[in-house]
C-alpha positions in Angstrom: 44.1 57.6 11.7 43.2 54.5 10.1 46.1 52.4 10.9 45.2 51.9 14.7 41.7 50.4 13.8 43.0 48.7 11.2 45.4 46.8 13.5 43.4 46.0 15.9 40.3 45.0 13.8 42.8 42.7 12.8 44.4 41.1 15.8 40.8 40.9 17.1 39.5 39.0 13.9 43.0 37.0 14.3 42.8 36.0 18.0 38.5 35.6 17.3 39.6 33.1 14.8 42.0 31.1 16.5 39.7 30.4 19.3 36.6 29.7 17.5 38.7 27.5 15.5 40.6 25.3 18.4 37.1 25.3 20.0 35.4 23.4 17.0 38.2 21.4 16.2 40.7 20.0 18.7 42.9 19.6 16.0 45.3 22.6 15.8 46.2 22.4 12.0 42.4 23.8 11.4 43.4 26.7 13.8 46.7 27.8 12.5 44.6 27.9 8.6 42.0 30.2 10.1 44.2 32.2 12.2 46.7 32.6 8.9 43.6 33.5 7.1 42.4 36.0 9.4 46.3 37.5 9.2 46.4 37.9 5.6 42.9 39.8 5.3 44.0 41.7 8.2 47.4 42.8 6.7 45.0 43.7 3.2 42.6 45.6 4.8 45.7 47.6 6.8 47.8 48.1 3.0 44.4 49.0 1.4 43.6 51.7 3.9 47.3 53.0 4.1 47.0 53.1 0.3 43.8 54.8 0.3 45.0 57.4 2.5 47.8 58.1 0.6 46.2 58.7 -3.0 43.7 60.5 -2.0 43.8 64.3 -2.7 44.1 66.0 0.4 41.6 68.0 1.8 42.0 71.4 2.1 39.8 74.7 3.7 40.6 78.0 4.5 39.2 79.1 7.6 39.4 82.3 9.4 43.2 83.3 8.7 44.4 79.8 8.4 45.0 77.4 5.5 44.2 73.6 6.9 45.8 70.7 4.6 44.5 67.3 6.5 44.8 64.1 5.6 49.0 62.5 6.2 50.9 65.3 7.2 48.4 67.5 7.9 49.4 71.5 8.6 48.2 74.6 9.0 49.6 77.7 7.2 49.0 80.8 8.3 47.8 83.6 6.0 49.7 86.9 7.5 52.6 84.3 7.4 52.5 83.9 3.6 55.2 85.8 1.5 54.3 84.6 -2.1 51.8 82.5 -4.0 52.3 81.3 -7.7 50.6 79.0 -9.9 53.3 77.3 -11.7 53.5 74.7 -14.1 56.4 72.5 -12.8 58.4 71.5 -9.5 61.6 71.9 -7.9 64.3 69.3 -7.6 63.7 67.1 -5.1 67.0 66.2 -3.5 66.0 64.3 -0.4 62.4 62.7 1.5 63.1 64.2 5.2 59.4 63.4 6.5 57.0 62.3 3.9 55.6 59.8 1.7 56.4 59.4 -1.9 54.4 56.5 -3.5 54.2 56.9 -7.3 53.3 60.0 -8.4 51.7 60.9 -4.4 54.7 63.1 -2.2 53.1 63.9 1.1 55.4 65.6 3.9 58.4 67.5 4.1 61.2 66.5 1.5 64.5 68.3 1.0 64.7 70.7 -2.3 67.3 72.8 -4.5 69.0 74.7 -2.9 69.0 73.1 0.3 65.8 74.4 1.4 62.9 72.6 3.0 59.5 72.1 1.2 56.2 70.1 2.7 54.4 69.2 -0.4 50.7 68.0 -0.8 50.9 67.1 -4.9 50.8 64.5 -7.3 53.8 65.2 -9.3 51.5 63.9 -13.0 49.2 66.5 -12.2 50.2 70.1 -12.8 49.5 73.0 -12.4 51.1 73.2 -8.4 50.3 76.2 -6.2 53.6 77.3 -4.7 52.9 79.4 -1.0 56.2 80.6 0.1 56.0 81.6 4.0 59.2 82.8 5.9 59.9 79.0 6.9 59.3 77.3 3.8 57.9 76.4 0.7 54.1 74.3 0.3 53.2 72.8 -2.9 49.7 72.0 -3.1 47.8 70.6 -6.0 45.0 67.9 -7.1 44.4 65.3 -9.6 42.1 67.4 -11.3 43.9 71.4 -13.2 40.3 72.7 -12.1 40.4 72.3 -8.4 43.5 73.5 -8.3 43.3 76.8 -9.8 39.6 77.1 -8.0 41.9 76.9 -4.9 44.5 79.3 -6.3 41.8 81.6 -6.6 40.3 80.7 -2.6 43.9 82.0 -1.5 44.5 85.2 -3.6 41.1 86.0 -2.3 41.6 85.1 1.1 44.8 87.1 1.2 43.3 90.1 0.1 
């Protein structure tokens, strides 16, 4: 995860501030500036990376008899637990977030869908086609910013499940 470096990068680069600051000037007004500095870039580089994480597609192999989706929310689906997959054009309604991330157009995690069932979605909702894999718990929806990859990855799993 990039949030725990990220935090303490900061505090470090924070407290590293401070002291080197009070140290070449007795006067604490200098301090408090460098230390507020320091904060500020450190809060930056902790939204950029939390923002970068998020937009970015997430990676996905299929390996042995497993499907891995890392990145946020990362899971493994099994294949001999897959019912169904479909390439379809559009998503379900989504009627509640129970575990994700939705930022824009990005839903990562496990959000609540018609009827009342539960879905963990990898997709950018602007970016269709989605690949719907229906196992006996639930529905995934994978896709990528780019139609290609996604239907290149279609193709991995009707392959793999053959």
């Amino acid at each position: 995860m990039i949030f725990i470096p990220a935090i303490i990068v900061a505090a470090l680069l924070g407290f590293l501030a401070y002291k080197i600051g009070h140290k070449r000037n007795g006067k604490k007004e200098r301090s408090w500036v460098i230390t507020l500095i320091s904060v500020i870039f450190g809060i930056t580089v902790l939204v950029a990376g939390i923002l970068l994480v998020v937009v970015l597609d997430p990676e996905v192999e299929i390996q042995g008899e497993i499907i891995q989706v890392s990145g946020l929310y990362k899971r493994n689906i099994a294949l001999e637990d897959i019912e169904d997959v479909s390439l379809q054009e559009g998503m379900p309604e989504i009627i509640d977030q129970v575990n994700g991330l939705s930022v824009g157009n990005t839903l990562r995690g496990t959000f609540r869908i018609e009827g009342d069932e539960l879905s963990t979605m990898f997709v950018q909702k602007n970016a269709p086609p989605f690949i719907y894999i229906m196992t006996g718990e639930r529905l995934f929806l994978l896709n990528f910013r780019d139609e290609e990859d996604t239907e290149e990855l279609y193709m991995e799993i009707l392959e793999s499940l053959e």
